[in-house]
Structures are given as structure tokens and as C-alpha cells.
C-alpha positions as CSV (number, residue, x, y, z in Angstrom):
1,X,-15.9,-16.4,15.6
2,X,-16.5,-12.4,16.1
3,X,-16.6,-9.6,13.9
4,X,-12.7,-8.7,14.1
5,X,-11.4,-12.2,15.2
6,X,-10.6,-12.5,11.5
7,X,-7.6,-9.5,12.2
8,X,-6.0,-12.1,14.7
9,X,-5.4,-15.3,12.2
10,X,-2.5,-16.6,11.0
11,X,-3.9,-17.1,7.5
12,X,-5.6,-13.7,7.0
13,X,-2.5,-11.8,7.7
14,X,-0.6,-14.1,5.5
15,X,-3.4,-13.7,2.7
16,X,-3.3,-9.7,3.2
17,X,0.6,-9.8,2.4
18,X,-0.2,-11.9,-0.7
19,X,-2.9,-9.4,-1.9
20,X,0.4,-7.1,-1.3
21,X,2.8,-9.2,-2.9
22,X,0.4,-9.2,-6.0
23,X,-0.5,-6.0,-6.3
24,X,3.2,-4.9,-6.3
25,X,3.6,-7.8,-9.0
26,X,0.7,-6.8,-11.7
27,X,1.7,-2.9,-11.5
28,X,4.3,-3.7,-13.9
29,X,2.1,-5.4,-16.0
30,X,1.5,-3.9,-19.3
31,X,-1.1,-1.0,-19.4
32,X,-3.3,-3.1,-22.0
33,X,-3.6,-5.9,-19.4
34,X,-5.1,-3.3,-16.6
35,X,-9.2,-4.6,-17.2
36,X,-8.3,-7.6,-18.2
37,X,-5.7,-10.6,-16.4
38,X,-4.1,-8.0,-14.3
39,X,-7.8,-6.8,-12.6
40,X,-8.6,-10.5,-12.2
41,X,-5.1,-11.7,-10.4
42,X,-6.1,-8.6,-8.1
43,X,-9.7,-9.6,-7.2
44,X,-8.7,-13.7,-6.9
45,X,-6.3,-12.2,-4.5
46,X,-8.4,-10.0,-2.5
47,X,-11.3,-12.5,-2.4
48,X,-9.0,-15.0,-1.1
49,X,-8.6,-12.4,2.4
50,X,-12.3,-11.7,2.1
51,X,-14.1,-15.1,1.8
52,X,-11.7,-16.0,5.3
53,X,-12.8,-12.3,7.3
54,X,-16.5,-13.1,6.2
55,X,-16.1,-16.8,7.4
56,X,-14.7,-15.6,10.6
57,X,-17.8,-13.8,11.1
58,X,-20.1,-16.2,10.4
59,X,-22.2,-18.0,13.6
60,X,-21.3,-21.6,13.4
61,X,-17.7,-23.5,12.5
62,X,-19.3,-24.9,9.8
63,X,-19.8,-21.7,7.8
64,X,-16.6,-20.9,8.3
65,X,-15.2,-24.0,6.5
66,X,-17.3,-23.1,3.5
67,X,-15.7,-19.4,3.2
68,X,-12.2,-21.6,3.7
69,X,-12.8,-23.6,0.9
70,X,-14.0,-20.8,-0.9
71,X,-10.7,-18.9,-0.6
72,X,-8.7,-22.2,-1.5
73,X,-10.7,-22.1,-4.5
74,X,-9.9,-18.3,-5.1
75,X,-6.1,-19.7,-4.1
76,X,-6.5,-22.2,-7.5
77,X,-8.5,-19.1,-9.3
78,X,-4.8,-17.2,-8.5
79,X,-2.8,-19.8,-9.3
80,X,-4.0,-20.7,-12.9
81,X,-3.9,-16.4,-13.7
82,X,-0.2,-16.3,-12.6
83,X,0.3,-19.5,-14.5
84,X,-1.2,-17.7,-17.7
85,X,0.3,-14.2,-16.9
86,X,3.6,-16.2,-16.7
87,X,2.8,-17.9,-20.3
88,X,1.8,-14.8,-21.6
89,X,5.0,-13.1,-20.5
């Protein structure tokens, strides 16, 4: 894949404006949440971006699958936090 192929995919940018997205959403949330659901919505998103860059980089197409499925497991990770955050109100 290469070591800055990762910049040129479709789904990296798209995951980098959902890292945005969230990070714009949790800043509202309430100070008392800060090391709690709002740090773990943060990292679910950032490691969804980081698990595709590292699989980018990674020697075979194989590899690269597993970091994919890793960040659709980080997607889920997101998903179930929002849902709670959202419960939570």
C-alpha cells in the first residue's frame, strides 16, 4: 500500500471528518463526562482513522483487511457510545 497512500482514500478522509464531526459533538458534553464517555467516543473515533492509515501501510492486502475490520469494529465501539451518550442525555 505505502506509507502515505492512506492520505489518498476515500474512507480515511471520510473517517478524519467523522473524528471532526465528533469532536465538535462531545465538546458540549458536560465537564463531568470529559474522562469518561466523552474521552471514549473521542478515541473509538480516532482509532477508527488510525487502524485504516496503519492497514494502508501494511505489506500485504491481507493485513490491510484486518486493520479494516478493526476500524468497523471501532465504527460499532462508536455507535453503541453515541447510542448511550444519547440515552444518557
Amino acid at each position: 500500500m505505502g506509507e502515505t497512500k492512506h492520505r489518498e482514500l476515500e474512507v480515511w478522509k471520510r473517517s478524519i471528518g467523522l473524528v471532526k464531526k465528533i469532536y465538535q459533538i462531545t465538546k458540549d458534553f458536560p465537564v463531568e463526562e470529559r474522562y469518561g464517555l466523552t474521552d471514549q467516543i473521542r478515541r473509538a473515533a480516532v482509532s477508527v482513522a488510525s487502524n485504516i492509515a496503519e492497514g494502508s501501510g501494511r505489506q500485504t492486502p491481507k493485513d490491510f483487511v484486518n486493520f479494516l475490520s478493526m476500524a468497523r469494529g471501532s465504527l460499532a465501539e462508536l455507535d453503541t457510545q453515541l447510542f448511550l451518550a444519547k440515552e444518557l442525555g
